[in-house]
C-alpha positions, 0 to 999 in steps of 0.5 A, spaced: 500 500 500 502 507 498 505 512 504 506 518 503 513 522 508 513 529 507 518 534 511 518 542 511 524 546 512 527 552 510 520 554 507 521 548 503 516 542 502 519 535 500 515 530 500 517 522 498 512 516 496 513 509 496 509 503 496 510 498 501 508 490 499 505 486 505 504 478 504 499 475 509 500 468 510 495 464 510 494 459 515 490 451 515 485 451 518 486 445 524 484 438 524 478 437 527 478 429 530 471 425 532 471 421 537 475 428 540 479 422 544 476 417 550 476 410 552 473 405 547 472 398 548 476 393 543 475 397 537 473 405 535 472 408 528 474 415 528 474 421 522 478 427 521 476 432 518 478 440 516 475 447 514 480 448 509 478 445 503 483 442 498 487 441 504 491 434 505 490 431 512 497 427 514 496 424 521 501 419 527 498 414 531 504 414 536 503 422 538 509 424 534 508 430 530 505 429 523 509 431 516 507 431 509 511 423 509 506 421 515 499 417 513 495 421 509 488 420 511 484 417 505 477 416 510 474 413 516 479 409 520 478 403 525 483 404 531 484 397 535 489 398 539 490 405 545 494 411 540 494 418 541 493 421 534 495 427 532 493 429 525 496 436 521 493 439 514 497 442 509 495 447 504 500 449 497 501 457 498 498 456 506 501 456 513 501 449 515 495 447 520 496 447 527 497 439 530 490 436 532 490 430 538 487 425 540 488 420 546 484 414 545 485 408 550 482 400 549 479 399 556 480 391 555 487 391 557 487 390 564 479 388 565 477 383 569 477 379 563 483 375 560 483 379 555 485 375 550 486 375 543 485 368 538 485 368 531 481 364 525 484 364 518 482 359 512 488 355 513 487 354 520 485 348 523 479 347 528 483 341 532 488 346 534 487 348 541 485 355 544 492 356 546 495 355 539 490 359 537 492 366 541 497 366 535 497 367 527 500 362 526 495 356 528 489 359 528 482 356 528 478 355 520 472 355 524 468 362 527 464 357 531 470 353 533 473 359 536 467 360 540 469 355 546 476 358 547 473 365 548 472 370 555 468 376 557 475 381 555 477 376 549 478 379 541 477 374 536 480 377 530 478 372 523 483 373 517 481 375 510 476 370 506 468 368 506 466 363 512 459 361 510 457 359 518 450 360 521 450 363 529 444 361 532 444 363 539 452 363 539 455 361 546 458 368 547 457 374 552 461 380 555 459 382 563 460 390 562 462 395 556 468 395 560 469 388 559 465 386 552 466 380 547 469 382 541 469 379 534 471 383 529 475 382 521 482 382 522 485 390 521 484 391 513 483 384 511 476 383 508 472 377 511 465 375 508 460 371 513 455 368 507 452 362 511 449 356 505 446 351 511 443 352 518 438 351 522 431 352 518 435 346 513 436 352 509 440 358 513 435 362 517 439 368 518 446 370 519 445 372 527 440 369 532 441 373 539 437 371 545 437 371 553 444 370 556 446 375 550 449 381 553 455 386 551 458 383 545 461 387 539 462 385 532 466 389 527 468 390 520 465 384 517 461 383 510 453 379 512 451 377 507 445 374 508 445 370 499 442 364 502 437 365 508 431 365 509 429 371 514 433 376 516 441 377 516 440 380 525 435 377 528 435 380 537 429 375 541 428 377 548 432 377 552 439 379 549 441 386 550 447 391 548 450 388 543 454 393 538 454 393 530 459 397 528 463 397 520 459 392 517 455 391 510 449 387 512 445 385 505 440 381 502 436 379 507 430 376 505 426 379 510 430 385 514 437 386 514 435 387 521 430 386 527 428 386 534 433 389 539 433 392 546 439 398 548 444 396 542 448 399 537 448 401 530 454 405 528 457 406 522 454 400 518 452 399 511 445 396 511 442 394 504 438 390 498 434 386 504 428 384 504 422 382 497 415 386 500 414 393 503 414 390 509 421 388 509 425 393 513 433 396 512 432 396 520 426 393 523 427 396 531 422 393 536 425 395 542 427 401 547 434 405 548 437 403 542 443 408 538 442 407 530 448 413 528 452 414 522 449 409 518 448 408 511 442 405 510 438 404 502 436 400 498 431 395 502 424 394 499 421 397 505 422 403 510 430 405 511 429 405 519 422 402 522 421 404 529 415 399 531 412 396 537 409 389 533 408 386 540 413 389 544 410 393 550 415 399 550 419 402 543 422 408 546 428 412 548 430 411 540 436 415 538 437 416 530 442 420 528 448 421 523 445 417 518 444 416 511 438 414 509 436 414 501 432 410 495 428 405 500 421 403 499 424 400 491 417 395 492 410 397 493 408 404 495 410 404 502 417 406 505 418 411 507 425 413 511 425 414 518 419 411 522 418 413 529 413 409 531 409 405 538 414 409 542 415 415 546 421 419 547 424 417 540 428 422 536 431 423 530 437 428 527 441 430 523 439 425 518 440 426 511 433 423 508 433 422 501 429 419 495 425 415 500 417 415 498 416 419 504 421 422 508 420 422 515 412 419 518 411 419 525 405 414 527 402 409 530 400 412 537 407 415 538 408 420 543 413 426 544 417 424 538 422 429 536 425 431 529 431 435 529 436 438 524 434 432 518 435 435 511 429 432 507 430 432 500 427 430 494 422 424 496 417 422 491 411 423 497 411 427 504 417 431 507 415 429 514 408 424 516 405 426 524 399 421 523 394 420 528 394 419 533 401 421 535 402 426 539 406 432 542 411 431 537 416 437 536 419 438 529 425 443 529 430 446 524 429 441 518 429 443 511 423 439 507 426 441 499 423 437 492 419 432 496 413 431 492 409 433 498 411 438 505 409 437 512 402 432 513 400 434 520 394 430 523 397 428 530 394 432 536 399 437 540 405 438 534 410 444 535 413 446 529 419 452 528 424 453 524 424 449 518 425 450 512 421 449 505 425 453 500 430 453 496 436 452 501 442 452 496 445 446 497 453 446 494 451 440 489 445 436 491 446 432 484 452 428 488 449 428 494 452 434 497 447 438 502 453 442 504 451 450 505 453 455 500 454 462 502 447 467 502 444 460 504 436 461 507 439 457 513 444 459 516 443 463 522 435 461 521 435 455 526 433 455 533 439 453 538 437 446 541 444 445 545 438 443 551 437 438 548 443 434 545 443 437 539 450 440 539 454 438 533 453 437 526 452 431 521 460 433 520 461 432 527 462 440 528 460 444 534 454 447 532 453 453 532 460 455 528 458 463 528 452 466 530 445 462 530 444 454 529 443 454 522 438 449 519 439 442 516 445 436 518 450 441 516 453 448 520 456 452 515 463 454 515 
């Protein structure tokens, strides 16, 4: 920029001008790492994120500082063992980031449990011993030939290939969240359970859990449920926090999943199952359960069903973090995301998309509530409140290209603050509902950190500047 130096003497006025050039660096913005850390029971999927776009992101897991010859981060990772991660974005023209950290630690080292690791491999042999099975090398060919080796506190880890075993009421059960069973695929090897005989003379299902089922993890398998009968994941009464994480569960002839009581659903791909409209992605009949970061499409029915079908108590449901798109391929029902039965039920920061309705609350549920959803383009309703719902609370939700708006013929809804116009999506064809700047919902939403809506669907702190804004994502 120009300055300007004048001096008088003598009656004499000089005066010099010169321009001075500034460079303002520009700095990465900082990683954002999610879970920011904690304790973790056999495993934990983390993501790291920045707001700096084009920004490769380079981390550690030994708590060194990251460079740009550290791993680069290409997508979610699964994390088996305790690390501290730290993770450093770089930019061409750009300041590097400042180091993002993280300490994670697994809580099955030094439980009560024996917490020991076994081993089942294709080249194994179902007649070596538990103790030759705590080693690679003389692992188990069979998943249930491992079964009566394993303690609460135990990992089976199972190598690369395609198992084709049934699990009907397997002989598995942790005591604690701190002290779990844990079955996952080995890190990075693909391992596909496709069972081809069973207990029904065909394979009913892939997993039947009942009473004493308690405190089991599966992990990162693909269940694929070709040949059953019924459904991939059955829960009869009786079985409780059991947790699925990172798996692909696929062609069930019914539902991908049914049943369940205080289980957890994280992080799964769940599609292509079912024949009629009244198969379901996830058919949940029980209470306290946590359906989140799911991808849920495809299935002949509803996407995620909330119902009572004879259970006396469906409630304190949580969905949250999903992508729930394309269901209903057969017949003229499906929509996304039911809450249905239950009270306390509560669905945000899902993107509902191509569904045949978005969202529908029914079935006598009560004290439903719909928060910070982007519902967009579904061939019938945004949201459905049928009678004789009740009390249900619809916040901060953008309804955009549905056939239809929101259907209200429950008794006591609240609505506020959602959105029925064009929000300006950054690039809805590939499925991108990021905000663009001059958007119509940012700083429009209602703050609803009281009531655990405190993040976005990237993991961000809502609000970033301002108001809440509308919809899963917190424009940045």
């Amino acid at each position: 920029f120009p300055i300007t130096i004048s001096a008088t003497g003598s009656g004499v006025t000089k005066t010099t001008a010169f321009t001075l050039s500034v460079t303002l660096a520009l700095t990465v913005a900082t990683p954002t790492i999610s879970p920011n850390g904690g304790n973790f029971a056999g495993f934990v999927s983390l993501a790291i994120q920045s707001a700096t776009s084009g920004a490769p992101i380079y981390y550690t897991t030994d708590g060194s500082t990251p460079t740009q010859s550290s791993t680069l981060y290409t997508g979610a990772m699964t994390l088996t063992n305790s690390a501290t991660v730290n993770a450093k974005a770089f930019k061409s023209g750009y300041s590097p980031s400042a180091v993002a950290s993280a300490s994670f630690t697994n809580t099955l080292t030094g439980t009560t449990g024996t917490g020991k690791t076994y081993y089942v491999a294709k080249t194994g042999s179902d007649s070596n011993s538990c103790s030759q099975a705590q080693s690679q090398s003389t692992p188990k060919l069979t998943i249930s030939g491992a079964f009566g080796c394993l303690q609460p506190g135990d990992t089976l880890y199972v190598r690369a290939g395609t198992y084709t075993e049934e699990f009907y009421y397997p002989a598995i059960a942790g005591t604690s969240w701190s002290n779990p069973l844990t079955l996952s695929a080995f890190p990075g090897d693909t391992v596909t359970i496709r069972p081809t005989g069973g207990s029904c003379g065909a394979p009913c299902r892939i997993f039947t859990f009942g009473p004493p089922h308690q405190y089991i993890a599966i992990n990162a398998f693909i269940l694929d449920c070709a040949n059953c009968l019924y459904d991939v994941i059955k829960f009869d009464n009786g079985a409780h926090h059991i947790r699925f994480s990172n798996n692909e569960i696929k062609n069930g002839h019914e539902n991908g999943i049914l049943g369940g009581t205080n289980n957890e659903f994280i992080n799964n791909d769940i599609h292509d199952n079912g024949n009629t409209d009244f198969d379901h992605g996830m058919y949940i009949t029980g209470p306290g359960n946590l359906i989140q970061g799911n991808k849920v499409h495809h299935n002949k029915g509803w996407g995620v069903h909330i119902y009572s079908s004879g259970h006396t108590d469906v409630s304190n449901n949580v969905v949250r973090g999903n992508y729930v798109y394309s269901n209903g391929t057969s017949g003229t029902r499906g929509p996304g995301i039911l809450l249905g039965s239950g009270s306390n039920n509560i669905a945000y920061n899902n993107i509902v998309q191509g569904n045949i309705d978005g969202i529908q609350i029914g079935f006598s549920a009560a004290n439903a509530t719909v928060y910070n959803n982007t519902i967009y383009s579904n061939r019938g309703n945004c949201i459905v409140v049928g009678t004789p719902s009740t009390s249900t609370i619809l916040k901060n939700n953008i309804c955009y290209l549905n056939n239809s708006g929101i259907t209200d013929v429950g008794v006591g809804t609240i609505q506020s603050n959602n959105l029925m116009t064009d929000p300006t999506f950054v690039n809805p064809a590939a499925s991108d509902f990021h905000l663009q700047s001059g958007s119509l919902a940012i700083n429009t939403g209602i703050n609803l950190f009281s009531v655990g809506v405190t993040t976005d669907f990237d993991g961000l702190a809502r609000p970033q500047a301002g108001n809440y804004d509308i919809g899963v994502y917190e424009y940045h």
